[in-house]
N, C-alpha and C positions, 0 to 999 in steps of 0.2 A: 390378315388385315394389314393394309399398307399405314407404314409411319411417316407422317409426316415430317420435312426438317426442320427445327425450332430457327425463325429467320434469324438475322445478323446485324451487326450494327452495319456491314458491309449491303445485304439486303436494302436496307432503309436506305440509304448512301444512295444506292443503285437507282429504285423505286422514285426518289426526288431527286436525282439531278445537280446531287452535290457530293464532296467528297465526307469521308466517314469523321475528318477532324471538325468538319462542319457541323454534323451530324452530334459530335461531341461538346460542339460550342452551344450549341442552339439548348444543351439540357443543362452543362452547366452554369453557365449565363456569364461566366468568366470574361467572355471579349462579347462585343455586339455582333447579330444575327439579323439580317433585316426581318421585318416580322412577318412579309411574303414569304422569305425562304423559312424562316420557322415552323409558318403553320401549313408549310408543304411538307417539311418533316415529320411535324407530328401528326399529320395526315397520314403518310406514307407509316410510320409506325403503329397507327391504330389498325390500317390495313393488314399490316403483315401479323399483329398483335406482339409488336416486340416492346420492352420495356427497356431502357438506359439502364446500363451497367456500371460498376469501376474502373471497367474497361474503357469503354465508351469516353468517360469524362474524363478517365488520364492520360487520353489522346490530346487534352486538350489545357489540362491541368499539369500535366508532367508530376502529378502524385499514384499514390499507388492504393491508397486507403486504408493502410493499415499504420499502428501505432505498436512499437514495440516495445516490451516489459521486460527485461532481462534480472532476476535473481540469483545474487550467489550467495546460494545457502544450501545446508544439504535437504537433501530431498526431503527428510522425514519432515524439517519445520514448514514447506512448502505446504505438504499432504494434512499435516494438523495445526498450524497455527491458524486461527480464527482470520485476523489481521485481512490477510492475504484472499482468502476468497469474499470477503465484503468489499475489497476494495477492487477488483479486481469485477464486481459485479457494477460497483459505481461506475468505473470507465465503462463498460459494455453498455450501460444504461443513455448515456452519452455520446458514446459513440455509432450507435443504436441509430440515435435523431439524425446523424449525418451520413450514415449506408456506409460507415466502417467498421474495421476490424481492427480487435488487439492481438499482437503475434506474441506469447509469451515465451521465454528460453529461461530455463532451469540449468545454471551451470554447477559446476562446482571447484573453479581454479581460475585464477586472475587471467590466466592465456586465453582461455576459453573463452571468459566475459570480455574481452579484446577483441577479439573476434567474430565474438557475435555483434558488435557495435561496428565493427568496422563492414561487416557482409550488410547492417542496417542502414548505414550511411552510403553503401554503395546502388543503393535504388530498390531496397528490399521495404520500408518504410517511408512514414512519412519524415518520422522525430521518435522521441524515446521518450519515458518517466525513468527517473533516476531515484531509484530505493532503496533505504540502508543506508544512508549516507554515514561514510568516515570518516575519522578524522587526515586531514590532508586528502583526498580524497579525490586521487590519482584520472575517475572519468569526466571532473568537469573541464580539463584539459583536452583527453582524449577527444569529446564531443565536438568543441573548438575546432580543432586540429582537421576531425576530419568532416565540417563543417554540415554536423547534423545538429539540427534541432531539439532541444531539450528542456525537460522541462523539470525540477529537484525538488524533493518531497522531505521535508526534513522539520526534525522535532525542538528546533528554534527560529528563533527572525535571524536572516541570515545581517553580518555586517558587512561592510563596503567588500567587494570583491570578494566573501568569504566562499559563495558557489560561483567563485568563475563568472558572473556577471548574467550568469543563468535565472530566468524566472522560476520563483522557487515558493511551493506553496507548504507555509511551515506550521505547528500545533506547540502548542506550550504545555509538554507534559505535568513541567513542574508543583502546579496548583492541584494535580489528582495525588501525586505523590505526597504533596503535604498535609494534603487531609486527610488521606491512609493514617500517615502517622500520630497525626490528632485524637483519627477517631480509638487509634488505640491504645496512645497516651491517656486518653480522657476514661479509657474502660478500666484504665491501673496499670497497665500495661508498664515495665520497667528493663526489658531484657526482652529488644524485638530486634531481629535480623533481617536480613537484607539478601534474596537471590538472584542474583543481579543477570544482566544479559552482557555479552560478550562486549568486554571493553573496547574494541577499537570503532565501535557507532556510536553514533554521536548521542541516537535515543536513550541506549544503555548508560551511556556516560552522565546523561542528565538525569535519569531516574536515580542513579546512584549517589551522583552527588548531592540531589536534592535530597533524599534520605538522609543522608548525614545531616545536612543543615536542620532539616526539620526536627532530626532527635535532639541536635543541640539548643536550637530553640525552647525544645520542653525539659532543657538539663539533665537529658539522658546519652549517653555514651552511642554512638553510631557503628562502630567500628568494625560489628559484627555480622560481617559483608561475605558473602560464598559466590563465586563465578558460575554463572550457567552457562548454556549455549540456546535455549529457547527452546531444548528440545528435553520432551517426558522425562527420556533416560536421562539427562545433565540434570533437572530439578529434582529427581529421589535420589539421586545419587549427592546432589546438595543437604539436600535433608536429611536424609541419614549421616551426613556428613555435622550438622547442627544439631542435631537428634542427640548424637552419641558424645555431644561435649560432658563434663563433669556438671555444667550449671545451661544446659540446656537453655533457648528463647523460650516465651510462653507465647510468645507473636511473630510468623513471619512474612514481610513485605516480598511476592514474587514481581519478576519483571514484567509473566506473561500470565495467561490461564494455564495454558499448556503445563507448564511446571507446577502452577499453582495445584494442578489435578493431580497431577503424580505424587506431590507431595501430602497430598490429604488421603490417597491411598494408602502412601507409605504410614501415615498415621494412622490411618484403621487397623493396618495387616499388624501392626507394633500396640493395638490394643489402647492405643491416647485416644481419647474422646475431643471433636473439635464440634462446636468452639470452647468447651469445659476445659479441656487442658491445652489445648495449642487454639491461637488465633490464625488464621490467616487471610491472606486477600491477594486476587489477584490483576489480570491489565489485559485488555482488549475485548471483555463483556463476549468470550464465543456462547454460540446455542446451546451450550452443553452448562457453562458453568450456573446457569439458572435453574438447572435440575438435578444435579448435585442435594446430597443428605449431608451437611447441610447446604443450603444454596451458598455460590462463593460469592462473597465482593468483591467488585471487580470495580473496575476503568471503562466507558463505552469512550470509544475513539469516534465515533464518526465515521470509521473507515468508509462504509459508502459514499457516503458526501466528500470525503475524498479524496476518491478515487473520480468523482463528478468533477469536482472542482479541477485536479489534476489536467483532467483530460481539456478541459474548456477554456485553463490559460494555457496550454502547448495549441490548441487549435489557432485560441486569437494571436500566439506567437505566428503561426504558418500562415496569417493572413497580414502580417508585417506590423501587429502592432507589438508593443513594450508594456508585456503586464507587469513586470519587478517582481514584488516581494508581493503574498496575498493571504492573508490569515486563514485559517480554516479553524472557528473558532467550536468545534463541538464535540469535545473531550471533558466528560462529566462521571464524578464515581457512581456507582451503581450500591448503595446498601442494602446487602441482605442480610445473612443469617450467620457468615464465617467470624465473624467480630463478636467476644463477646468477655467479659472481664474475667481475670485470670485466678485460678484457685487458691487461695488462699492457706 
């Protein structure tokens, strides 16, 4: 049986009488078409049955369609932290309505994430989201520099120039954290710790310090802080670290689920009963920590929403507007079953 060839933006071109950047104007409506030669085009393409590509319209557009997401983290928190594939489903949802793509690069070294921003500003995207933000935080420069478009995802309202002048769409963790603490001050709670996420983000910085403040608020001592890395192994290896003090927490605040899980394993395989002897609670509401024995409390971030929102001020940036600063307000605790007052 003979195959047919799937026509061409070049076919269509041919078929009307015009050239293919025409051909690309006429679909994305970016410059004027007169509407004679339009609806010769779209004549000529229902003919051939060909449909406008990204190809087609970055003839015409000089974009390329895609949005790129570059993470440096190691691979395992990629694979299991919740965070990251909800939000990561918001931009696709988004970028979906507009016939783009996210190109995401999983690195693991400052050289790398360089590079992969510098191959993206060189006509491989359109723009980027900027995740994990640091302190000092060396890409909102780089971005600048090599004048790609950007868009910063970060877990405060930024102040004057603090991202680089970048639109930056921020969450205020602070308020999930403090009612963690509340809720387990109010349970009796007197010796609750803290597994915090790697201090040089900004996220981690603010969950921590918010910890402190909120224990001293309830006149209880903060101090009892363990570093994680966001990953399983870093939170049991924190907990058994808090586990095996002389006076033990009977409550502890994780940064993520991820860690929150490893460490309620670690409490089962050691025989403590939660939430009878240890409280705990964790941060990003993944599918897994609602069916948990017991179910954990958690933090829902939002992260869908966004990763929506994300995507839609970096577009109205690529269409020349100044979105600044733009809340993404829906970061809410989740109460379950992990909280619950301490043995007496």
């Amino acid at each position: 049986m003979t195959q047919h060839r799937k026509a061409t933006i070049g076919d269509v071109a041919e078929r009307a009488g015009v050239t293919k950047a025409t051909v690309s104007l006429a679909y994305s409506g970016k410059r004027p078409v007169s509407e004679e030669t339009r609806q010769r085009i779209f004549a000529a393409a229902e003919e051939l049955q060909w449909t406008a590509s990204h190809r087609a319209r970055a003839l015409a557009t000089s974009r390329t369609g895609a949005i790129g997401l570059v993470v440096a983290r190691d691979p395992e928190v990629l694979a299991t932290d919740a965070f990251f594939s909800k939000f990561i489903s918001g931009c696709e949802r988004v970028l979906a309505e507009h016939d783009m793509g996210l190109m995401l690069h999983a690195v693991t070294t400052r050289v790398a994430e360089q590079g992969v921003y510098e191959r993206l500003a060189a006509g491989r995207a359109d723009g980027a989201i900027l995740l994990d933000v640091r302190q000092e935080d060396p890409r909102f420069a780089l971005v600048r520099r090599l004048g790609l478009p950007a868009v910063v995802l970060s877990a405060e309202e930024p102040t004057d120039g603090e991202t680089g002048g970048l639109p930056t769409v921020y969450s205020d963790d602070s308020p999930a954290i403090a009612e963690i603490v509340r809720l387990m001050a109010e349970a009796g709670h007197t010796r609750i710790a803290h597994v915090a996420g790697p201090s040089p983000y900004i996220h981690a910085r603010i969950r921590r310090e918010t910890f402190t403040a909120a224990m001293a608020e309830h006149g209880l001592d903060g101090s009892l802080v363990v570093e994680g890395a966001f990953t399983a192994a870093s939170g049991r290896d924190a907990t058994a670290q808090l586990l095996d003090l002389a006076e033990p927490p009977t409550a502890i605040v994780y940064a993520n689920d991820t860690m929150a899980i490893s460490g309620l394993s670690l409490a089962h395989s050691r025989g403590i009963r939660v939430p009878e002897e240890l409280s705990i609670s964790g941060y990003d509401d993944s599918e897994l920590s609602a069916h948990l024995s017991p179910a954990l409390t958690t933090v829902s971030t939002g992260a869908v929403q966004r990763g929506e929102i994300a995507v839609r001020t970096l577009l109205a940036a690529l269409d020349g507007e100044e979105p600044g600063a733009v809340l993404a307000d829906h970061t809410v605790v989740v109460p379950r079953g992990s909280i619950a007052a301490p043995r007496r």
